[in-house]
C-alpha positions as a Markdown table, in Angstrom:
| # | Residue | x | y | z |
|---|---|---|---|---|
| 1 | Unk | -47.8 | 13.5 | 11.6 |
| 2 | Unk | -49.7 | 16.7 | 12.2 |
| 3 | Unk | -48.4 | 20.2 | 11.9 |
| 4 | Unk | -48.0 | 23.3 | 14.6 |
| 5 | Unk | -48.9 | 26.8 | 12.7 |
| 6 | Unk | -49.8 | 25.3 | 9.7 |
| 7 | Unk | -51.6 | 28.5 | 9.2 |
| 8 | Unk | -49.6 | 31.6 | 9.4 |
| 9 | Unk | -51.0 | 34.8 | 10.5 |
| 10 | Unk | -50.9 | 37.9 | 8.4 |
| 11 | Unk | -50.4 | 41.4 | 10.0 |
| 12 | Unk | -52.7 | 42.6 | 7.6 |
| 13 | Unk | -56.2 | 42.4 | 7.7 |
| 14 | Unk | -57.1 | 40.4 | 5.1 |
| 15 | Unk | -60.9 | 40.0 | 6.3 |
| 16 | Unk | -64.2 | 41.7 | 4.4 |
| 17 | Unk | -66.5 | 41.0 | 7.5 |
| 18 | Unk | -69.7 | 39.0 | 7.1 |
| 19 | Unk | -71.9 | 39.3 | 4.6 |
| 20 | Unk | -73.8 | 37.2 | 1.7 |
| 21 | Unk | -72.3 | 34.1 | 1.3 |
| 22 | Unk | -70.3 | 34.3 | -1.5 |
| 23 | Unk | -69.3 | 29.8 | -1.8 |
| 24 | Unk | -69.9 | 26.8 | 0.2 |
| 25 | Unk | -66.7 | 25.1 | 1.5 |
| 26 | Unk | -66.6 | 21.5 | 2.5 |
| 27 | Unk | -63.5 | 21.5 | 4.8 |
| 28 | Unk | -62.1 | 17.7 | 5.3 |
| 29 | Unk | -59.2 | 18.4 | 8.2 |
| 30 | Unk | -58.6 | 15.9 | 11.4 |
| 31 | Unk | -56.5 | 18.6 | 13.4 |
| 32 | Unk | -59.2 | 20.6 | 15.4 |
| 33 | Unk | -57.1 | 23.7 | 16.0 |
| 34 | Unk | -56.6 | 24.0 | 12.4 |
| 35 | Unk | -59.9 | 23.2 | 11.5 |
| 36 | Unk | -61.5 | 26.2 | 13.5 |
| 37 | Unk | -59.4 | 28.7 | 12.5 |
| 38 | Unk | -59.8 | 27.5 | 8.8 |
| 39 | Unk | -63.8 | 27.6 | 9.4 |
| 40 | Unk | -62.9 | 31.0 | 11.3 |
| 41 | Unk | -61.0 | 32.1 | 8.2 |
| 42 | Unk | -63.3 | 31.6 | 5.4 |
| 43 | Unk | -66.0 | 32.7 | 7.7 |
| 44 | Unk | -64.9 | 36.4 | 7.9 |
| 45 | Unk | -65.0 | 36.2 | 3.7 |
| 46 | Unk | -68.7 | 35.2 | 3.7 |
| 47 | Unk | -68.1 | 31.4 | 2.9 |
| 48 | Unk | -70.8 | 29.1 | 4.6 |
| 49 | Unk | -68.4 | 25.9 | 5.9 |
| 50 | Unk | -68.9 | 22.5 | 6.3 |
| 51 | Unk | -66.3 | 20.6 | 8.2 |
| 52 | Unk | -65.7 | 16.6 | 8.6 |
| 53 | Unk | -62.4 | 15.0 | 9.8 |
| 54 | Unk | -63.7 | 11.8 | 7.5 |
| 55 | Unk | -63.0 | 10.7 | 4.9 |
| 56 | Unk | -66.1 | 8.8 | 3.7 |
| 57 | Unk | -68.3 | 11.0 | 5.5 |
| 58 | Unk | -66.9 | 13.7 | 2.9 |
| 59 | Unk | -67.9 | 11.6 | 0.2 |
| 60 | Unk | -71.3 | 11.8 | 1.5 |
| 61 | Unk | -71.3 | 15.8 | 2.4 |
| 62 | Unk | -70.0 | 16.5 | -1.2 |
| 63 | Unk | -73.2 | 14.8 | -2.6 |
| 64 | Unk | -75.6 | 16.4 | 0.1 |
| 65 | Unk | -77.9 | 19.6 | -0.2 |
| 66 | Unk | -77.2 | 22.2 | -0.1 |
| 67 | Unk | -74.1 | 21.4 | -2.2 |
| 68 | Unk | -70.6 | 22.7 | -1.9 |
| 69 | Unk | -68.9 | 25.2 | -4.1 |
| 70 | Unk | -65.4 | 23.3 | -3.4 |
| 71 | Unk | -63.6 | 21.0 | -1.4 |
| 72 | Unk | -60.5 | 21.6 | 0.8 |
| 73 | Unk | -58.9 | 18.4 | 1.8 |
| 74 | Unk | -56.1 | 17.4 | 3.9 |
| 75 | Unk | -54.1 | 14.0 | 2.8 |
| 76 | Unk | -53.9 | 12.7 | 6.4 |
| 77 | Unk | -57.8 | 12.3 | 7.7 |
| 78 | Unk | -59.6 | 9.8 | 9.2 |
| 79 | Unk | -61.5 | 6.6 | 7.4 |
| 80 | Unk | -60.2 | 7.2 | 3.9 |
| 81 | Unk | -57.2 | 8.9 | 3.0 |
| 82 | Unk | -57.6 | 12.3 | 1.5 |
| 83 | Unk | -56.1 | 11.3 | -1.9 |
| 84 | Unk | -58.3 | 8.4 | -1.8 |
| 85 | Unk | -61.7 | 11.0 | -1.3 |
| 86 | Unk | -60.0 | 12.6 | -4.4 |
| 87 | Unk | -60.1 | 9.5 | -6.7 |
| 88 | Unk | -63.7 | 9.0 | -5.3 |
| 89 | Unk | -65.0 | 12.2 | -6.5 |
| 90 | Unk | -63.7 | 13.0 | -9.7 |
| 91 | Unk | -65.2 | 9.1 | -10.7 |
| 92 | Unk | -68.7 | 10.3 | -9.9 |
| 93 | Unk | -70.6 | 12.3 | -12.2 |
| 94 | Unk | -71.9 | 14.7 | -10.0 |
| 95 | Unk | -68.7 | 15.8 | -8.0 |
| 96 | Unk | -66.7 | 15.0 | -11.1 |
| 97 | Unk | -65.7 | 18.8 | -11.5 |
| 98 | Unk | -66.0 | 19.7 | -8.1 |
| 99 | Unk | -63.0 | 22.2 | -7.6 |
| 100 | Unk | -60.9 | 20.1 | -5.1 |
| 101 | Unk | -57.9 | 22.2 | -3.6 |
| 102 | Unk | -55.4 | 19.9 | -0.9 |
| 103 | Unk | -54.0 | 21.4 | 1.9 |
| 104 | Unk | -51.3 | 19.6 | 3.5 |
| 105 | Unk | -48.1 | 19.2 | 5.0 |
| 106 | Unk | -46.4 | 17.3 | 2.4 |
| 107 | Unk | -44.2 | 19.3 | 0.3 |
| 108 | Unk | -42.6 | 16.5 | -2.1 |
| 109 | Unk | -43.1 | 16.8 | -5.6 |
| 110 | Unk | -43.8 | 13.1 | -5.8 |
| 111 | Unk | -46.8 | 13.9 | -3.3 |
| 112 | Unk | -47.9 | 16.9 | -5.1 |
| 113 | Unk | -47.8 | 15.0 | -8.5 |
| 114 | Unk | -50.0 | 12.3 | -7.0 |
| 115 | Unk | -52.6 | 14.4 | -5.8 |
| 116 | Unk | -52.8 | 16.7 | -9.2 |
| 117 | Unk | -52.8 | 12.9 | -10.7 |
| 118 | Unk | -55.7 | 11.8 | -8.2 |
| 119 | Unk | -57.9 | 14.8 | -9.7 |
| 120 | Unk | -57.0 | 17.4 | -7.5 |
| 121 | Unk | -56.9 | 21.5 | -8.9 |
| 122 | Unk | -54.5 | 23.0 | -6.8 |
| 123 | Unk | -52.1 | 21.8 | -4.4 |
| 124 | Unk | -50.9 | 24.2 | -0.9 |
| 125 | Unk | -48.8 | 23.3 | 1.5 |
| 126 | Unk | -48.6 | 24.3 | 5.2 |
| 127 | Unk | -47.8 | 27.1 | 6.5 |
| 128 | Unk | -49.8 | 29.3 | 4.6 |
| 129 | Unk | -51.7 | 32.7 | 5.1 |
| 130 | Unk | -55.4 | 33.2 | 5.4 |
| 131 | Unk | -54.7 | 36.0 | 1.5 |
| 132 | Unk | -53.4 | 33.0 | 0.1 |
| 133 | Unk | -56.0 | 30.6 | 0.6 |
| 134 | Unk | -58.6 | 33.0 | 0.1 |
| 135 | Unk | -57.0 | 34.1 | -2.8 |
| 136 | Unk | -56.5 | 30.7 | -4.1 |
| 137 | Unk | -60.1 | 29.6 | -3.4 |
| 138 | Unk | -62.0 | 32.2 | -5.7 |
| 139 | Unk | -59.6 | 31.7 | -8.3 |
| 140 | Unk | -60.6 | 27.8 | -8.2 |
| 141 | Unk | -64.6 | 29.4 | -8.0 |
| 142 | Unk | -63.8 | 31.3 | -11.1 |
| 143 | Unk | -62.6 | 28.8 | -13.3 |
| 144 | Unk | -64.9 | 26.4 | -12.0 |
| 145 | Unk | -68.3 | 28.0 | -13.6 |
| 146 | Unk | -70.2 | 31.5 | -13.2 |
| 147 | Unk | -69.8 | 33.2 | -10.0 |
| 148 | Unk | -73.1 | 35.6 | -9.1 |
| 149 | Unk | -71.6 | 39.0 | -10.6 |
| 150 | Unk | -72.4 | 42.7 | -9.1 |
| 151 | Unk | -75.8 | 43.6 | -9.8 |
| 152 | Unk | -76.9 | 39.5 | -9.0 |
| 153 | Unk | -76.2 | 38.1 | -12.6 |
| 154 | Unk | -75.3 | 34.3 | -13.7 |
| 155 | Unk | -73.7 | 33.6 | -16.4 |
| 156 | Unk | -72.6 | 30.5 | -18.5 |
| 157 | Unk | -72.1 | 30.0 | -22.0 |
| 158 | Unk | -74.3 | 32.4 | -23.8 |
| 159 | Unk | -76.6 | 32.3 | -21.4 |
| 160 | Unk | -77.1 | 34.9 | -18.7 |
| 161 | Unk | -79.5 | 35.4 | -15.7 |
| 162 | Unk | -80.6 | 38.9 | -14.3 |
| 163 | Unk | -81.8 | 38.1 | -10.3 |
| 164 | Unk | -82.5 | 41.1 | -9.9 |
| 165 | Unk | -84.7 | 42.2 | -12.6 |
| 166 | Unk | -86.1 | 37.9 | -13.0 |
| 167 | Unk | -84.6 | 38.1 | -16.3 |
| 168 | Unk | -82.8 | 35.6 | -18.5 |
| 169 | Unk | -81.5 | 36.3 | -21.9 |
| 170 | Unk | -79.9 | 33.4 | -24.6 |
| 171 | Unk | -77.7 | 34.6 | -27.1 |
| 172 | Unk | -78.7 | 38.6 | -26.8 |
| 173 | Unk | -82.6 | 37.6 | -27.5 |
| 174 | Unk | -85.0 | 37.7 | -24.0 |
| 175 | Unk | -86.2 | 34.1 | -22.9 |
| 176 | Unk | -89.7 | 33.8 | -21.4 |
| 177 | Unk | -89.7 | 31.0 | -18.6 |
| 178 | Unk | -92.5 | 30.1 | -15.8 |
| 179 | Unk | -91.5 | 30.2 | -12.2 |
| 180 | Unk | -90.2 | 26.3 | -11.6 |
| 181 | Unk | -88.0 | 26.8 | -14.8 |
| 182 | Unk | -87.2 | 29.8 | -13.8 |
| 183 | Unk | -86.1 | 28.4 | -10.7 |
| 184 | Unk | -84.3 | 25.1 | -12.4 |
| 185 | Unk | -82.4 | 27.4 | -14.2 |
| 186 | Unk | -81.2 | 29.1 | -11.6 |
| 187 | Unk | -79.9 | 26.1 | -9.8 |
| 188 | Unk | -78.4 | 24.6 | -13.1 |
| 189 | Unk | -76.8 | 28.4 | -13.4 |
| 190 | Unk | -75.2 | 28.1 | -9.8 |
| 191 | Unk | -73.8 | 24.4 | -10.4 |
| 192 | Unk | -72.3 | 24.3 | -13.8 |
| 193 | Unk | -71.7 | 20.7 | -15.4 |
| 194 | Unk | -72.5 | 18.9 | -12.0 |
| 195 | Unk | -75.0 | 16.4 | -12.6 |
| 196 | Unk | -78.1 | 15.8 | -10.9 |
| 197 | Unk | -80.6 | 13.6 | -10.4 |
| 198 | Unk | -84.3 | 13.7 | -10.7 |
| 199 | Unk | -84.5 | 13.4 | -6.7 |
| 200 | Unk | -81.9 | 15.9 | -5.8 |
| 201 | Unk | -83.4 | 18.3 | -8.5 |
| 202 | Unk | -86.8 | 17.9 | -7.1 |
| 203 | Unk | -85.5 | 18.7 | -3.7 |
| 204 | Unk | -83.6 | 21.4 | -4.4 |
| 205 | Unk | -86.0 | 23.1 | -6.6 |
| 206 | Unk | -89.2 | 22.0 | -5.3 |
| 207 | Unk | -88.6 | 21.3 | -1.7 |
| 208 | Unk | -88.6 | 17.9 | -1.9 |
| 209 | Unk | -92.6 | 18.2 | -1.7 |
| 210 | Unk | -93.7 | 14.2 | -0.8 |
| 211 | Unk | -96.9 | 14.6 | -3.5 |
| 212 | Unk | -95.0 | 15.4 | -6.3 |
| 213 | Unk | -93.7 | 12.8 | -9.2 |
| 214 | Unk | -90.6 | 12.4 | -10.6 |
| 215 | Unk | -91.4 | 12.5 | -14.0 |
| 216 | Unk | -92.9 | 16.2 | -13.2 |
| 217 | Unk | -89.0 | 16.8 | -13.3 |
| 218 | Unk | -88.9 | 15.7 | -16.8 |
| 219 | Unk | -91.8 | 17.5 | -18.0 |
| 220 | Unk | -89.7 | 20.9 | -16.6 |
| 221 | Unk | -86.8 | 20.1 | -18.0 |
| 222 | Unk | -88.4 | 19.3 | -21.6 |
| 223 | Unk | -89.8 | 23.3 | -21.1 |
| 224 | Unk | -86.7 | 24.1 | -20.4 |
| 225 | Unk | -84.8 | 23.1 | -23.3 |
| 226 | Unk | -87.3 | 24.4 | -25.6 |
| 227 | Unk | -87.3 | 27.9 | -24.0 |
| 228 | Unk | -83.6 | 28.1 | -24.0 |
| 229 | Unk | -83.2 | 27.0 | -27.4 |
| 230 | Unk | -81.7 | 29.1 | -30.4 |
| 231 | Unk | -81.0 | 27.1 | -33.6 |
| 232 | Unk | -77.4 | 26.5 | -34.6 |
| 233 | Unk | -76.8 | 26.6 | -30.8 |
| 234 | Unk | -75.6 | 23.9 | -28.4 |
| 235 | Unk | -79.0 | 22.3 | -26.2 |
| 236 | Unk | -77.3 | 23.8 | -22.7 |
| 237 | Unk | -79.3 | 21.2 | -21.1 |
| 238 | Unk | -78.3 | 17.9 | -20.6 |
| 239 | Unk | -79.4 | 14.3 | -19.9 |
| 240 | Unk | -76.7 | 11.9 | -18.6 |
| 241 | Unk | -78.0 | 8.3 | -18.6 |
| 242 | Unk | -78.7 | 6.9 | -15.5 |
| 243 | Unk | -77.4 | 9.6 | -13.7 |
| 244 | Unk | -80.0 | 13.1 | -14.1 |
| 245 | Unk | -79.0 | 16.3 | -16.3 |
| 246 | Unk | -76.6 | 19.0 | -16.3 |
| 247 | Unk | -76.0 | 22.2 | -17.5 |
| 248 | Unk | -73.1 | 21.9 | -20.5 |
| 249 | Unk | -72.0 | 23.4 | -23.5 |
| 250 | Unk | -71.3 | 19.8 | -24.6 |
| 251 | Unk | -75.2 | 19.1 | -24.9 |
C-alpha cells in the first residue's frame, strides 16, 4: 500500500543550493511522486542521485561506476522486495558495507527489527522531513569511511590525502607516489573497505583503456603497498581472493 505525504514539508529552508557533490545516492522507491521530490530533495544538498523502482536492477546500479555513497531503499518495490535487495548486498563483498538506510511506511517493530536484521544501518519511517533525511544521510556517510574534509583532504586510518596540494602522508612521514598510484589511492581513499576488482579498478582509474592488461593492476597495487608501508603498521591494502582488493585496517 503506498503512502500520501510521506514526505513532510519543513517551513524552514533546509536547502544549501547546488554545489560540489558532496555523495552519490542510489534511490530504490516505486511511488513516482515521492521519488522526485526525494531526487529534488538531495539534489538542492549537492548529492548526484540515481533512482530505480527495481529491485534487481538496484543490485546492479549498486555495483556500477560510478559507485554510490549509499543506498535508500523502500521495502515495497518492484522485482525483489526491498529487504530482499538488503540481504543481497551485505552478502557481496563489494556492497558489503554499503551504508543502506530504509525508508518506508512500515512502523512495526517487528518490521524494523527485520530490516536492521537484513543488514540495513538505519531504519525511517514515513512521514518525514527533508532535515531529517538529510541529516540522517551524512551521519550514515560519516561513519561509513572518510568524507573529503574542508581544504579537499581524505582520510583513513593513518593515512591522509592532501588534493589540494597532491600530497599524501602515512603515519606523520610524506609518501612519494607516481600519478596511477596516486590516483588508485585516491579511489581506494573515497571507497573505504569496498572491494574491487581488477576490471572495475582499471576502469575507474584508468578509463577502462581496451590496450591495457589486467595484471598492470597488480603491478600498481604491489607499488602501492610498498610506498604506503611503515613497519609495525597494518598493510592498508588489501587482496580479497577471488574478489580484487580493498582499502582496510584489517590488511
Amino acid at each position: 500500500m503506498k503512502r500520501g505525504h510521506a514526505l513532510a514539508m519543513d517551513s524552514r529552508a533546509p536547502f544549501g543550493g547546488a554545489g560540489p557533490v558532496t555523495g552519490r545516492v542510489l534511490l530504490v522507491e516505486d511511488d513516482p511522486a515521492l521519488a522526485g521530490l526525494l531526487k529534488w530533495t538531495l539534489e538542492r544538498e549537492a548529492f548526484h542521485v540515481t533512482h530505480t523502482a527495481n529491485g534487481m536492477a538496484a543490485l546492479a546500479l549498486a555495483a556500477a561506476e560510478p559507485l554510490p555513497d549509499i543506498v535508500l531503499l523502500d521495502w515495497m518495490i518492484e522485482g525483489l522486495a526491498g529487504i530482499e535487495v538488503c540481504r543481497r548486498l551485505r552478502r557481496r563483498p563489494e556492497t558489503a558495507r554499503l551504508p543502506i538506510l530504509f525508508l518506508t511506511g512500515r512502523i512495526c517493530e517487528e518490521d524494523r527489527v527485520r530490516a536492521l536484521d537484513g543488514g540495513a544501518d538505519d531504519y525511517v519511517t514515513k512521514p518525514f522531513t527533508p532535515r531529517e533525511l538529510v541529516a540522517r544521510i551524512r551521519a550514515l556517510l560519516r561513519r561509513a569511511g572518510p568524507a573529503a574534509a574542508a581544504g579537499g583532504a581524505l582520510r583513513f586510518a593513518d593515512l591522509e590525502m592532501d588534493l589540494t596540494a597532491h600530497k599524501v602522508r602515512r603515519a606523520g612521514r610524506a609518501v612519494a607516489l607516481g600519478p596511477v598510484e596516486f590516483r588508485l589511492l585516491r579511489h581506494f581513499l573515497k571507497h573505504p573497505t569496498r572491494v574491487f576488482s581488477r576490471e572495475r579498478l582499471l576502469a575507474a582509474v584508468w578509463g577502462g583503456e581496451r590496450d591495457i592488461a589486467l595484471r598492470t593492476v597488480d603491478v600498481h597495487i604491489r607499488r602501492l603497498r610498498i610506498a604506503i608501508h611503515v613497519d609495525g603498521r597494518p598493510g592498508l591494502v588489501r587482496t580479497v581472493r577471488s574478489a580484487g582488493y580493498s582499502l582496510d585496517d584489517d590488511a
